[in-house]
N, C-alpha and C positions, 0 to 999 in steps of 0.2 A: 182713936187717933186724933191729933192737936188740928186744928183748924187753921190752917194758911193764909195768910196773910199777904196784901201785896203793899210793899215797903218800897216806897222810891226814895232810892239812891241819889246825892247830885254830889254830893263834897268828897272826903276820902275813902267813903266805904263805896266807890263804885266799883271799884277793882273785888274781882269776886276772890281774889289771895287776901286782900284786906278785909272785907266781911268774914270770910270764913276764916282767918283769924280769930274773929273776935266771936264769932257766935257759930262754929260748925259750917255744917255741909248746906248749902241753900243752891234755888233753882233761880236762874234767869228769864223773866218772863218774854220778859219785851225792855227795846231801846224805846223811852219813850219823852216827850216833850210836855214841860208845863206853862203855857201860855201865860202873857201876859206878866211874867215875874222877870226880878233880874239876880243874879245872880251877885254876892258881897262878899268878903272875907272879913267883917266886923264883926263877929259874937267872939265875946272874950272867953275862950280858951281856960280847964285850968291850971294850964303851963302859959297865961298872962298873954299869950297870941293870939291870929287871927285864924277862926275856923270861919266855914263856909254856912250862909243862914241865906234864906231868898227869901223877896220883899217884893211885896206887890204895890203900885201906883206909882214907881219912878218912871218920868216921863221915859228913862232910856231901858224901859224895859222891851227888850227884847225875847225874853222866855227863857227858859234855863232848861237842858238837856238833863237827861238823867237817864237810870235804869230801876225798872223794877223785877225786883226779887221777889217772889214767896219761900216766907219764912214762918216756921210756927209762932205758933202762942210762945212756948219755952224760949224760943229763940227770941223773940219782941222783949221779953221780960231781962231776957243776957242783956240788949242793946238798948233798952231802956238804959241800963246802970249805964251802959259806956256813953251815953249821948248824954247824960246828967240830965235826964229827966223830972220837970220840978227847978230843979235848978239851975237855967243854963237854957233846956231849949224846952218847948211844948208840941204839944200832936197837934198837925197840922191836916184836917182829913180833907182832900180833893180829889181830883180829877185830871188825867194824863192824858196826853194823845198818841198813839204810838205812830211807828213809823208807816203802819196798814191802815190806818187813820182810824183806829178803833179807839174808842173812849172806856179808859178804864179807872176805878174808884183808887185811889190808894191813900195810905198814908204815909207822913215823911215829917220831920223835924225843921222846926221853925222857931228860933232865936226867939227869945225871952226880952220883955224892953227893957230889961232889968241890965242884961247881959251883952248889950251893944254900945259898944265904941268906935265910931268910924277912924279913929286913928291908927288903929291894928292894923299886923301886917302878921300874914302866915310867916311861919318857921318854913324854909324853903326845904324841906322833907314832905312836910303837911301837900307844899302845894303841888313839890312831883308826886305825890300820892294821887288828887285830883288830876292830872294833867293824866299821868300814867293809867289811870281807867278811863277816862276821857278818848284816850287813841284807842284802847284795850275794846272801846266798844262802837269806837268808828263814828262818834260825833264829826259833823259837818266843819270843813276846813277854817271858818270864819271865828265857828265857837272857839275851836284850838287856839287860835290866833292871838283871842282873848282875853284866854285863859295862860297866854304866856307873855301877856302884856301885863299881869298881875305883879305889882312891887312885892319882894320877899326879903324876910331877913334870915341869917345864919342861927340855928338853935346854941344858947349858950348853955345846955347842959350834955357834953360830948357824950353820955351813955345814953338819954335819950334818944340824941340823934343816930349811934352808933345802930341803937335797936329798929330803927325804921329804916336806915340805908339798908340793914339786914333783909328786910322786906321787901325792897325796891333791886335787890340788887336780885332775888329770887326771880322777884316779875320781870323785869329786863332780859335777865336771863333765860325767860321762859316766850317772851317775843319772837 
């Protein structure tokens, strides 16, 4: 049996419809927090947008909410490719705090300096993906807040986009 893995979540793959999309059946561990970061929509996408990357020593860092998942070995290697691993983002290995104030190891994807532009703006599917696992897992009212004070723009490839309302209109549906 593959060895498990705990993968924190913070960007689109928090929604366990959207992971498991993309890499199978995975478990929930814990809602959990990573201090001291802030959360960006800057890592250039390779649909030219803004995906989500967290950055440590902005004075306005307040910490970024997440989830971690256990996912196999197999499953890390699926999401390697979807996270453009190498190219786009790198393993970021830390430290979580959950909501039982337990300290748990994980790992999670962290923007490449290669691949950062602060002028990006998510594809406004991208960002109801994060918002919609954001509720989905009961982040604190002020996160939410935050996270819909986020600037968004309309995706200009409509099958793109058609393919991820598909998604969203599932999870909505399942609220």
């Amino acid at each position: 049996m593959s060895e498990l893995k705990n993968y924190f979540a913070y960007g689109s793959n928090l929604h366990p419809a959207r992971l498991e999309s993309r890499i199978g059946g995975c478990v929930i561990a814990e809602v959990a927090f990573l201090e001291s970061a802030a959360l960006c929509f800057h890592k250039k996408g390779l649909d030219c947008s803004g995906k989500c990357d967290i950055v440590f020593g902005k004075t306005s860092a307040t910490g970024v909410w997440g989830v971690v998942y256990q996912i196999s070995s197999e499953q890390k290697i699926i999401l390697d490719q979807h996270e453009s691993l190498g190219a786009g983002y790198q393993i970021l290995e830390t430290r979580v705090i959950t909501r039982q104030k337990q300290v748990l190891p994980v790992y999670t994807y962290q923007a490449m300096s290669d691949f950062i532009d602060p002028s990006l703006k998510p594809f406004d599917w991208y960002h109801e993906l994060v918002f919609q696992g954001a509720l989905f897992h009961g982040f604190p009212p002020d996160y939410l807040a935050h996270l819909q004070g986020v600037s968004q723009i309309p995706d200009h490839k409509p099958a793109r986009a058609d393919k991820h309302e598909r998604l969203l209109k599932t999870i909505r549906d399942a609220q």
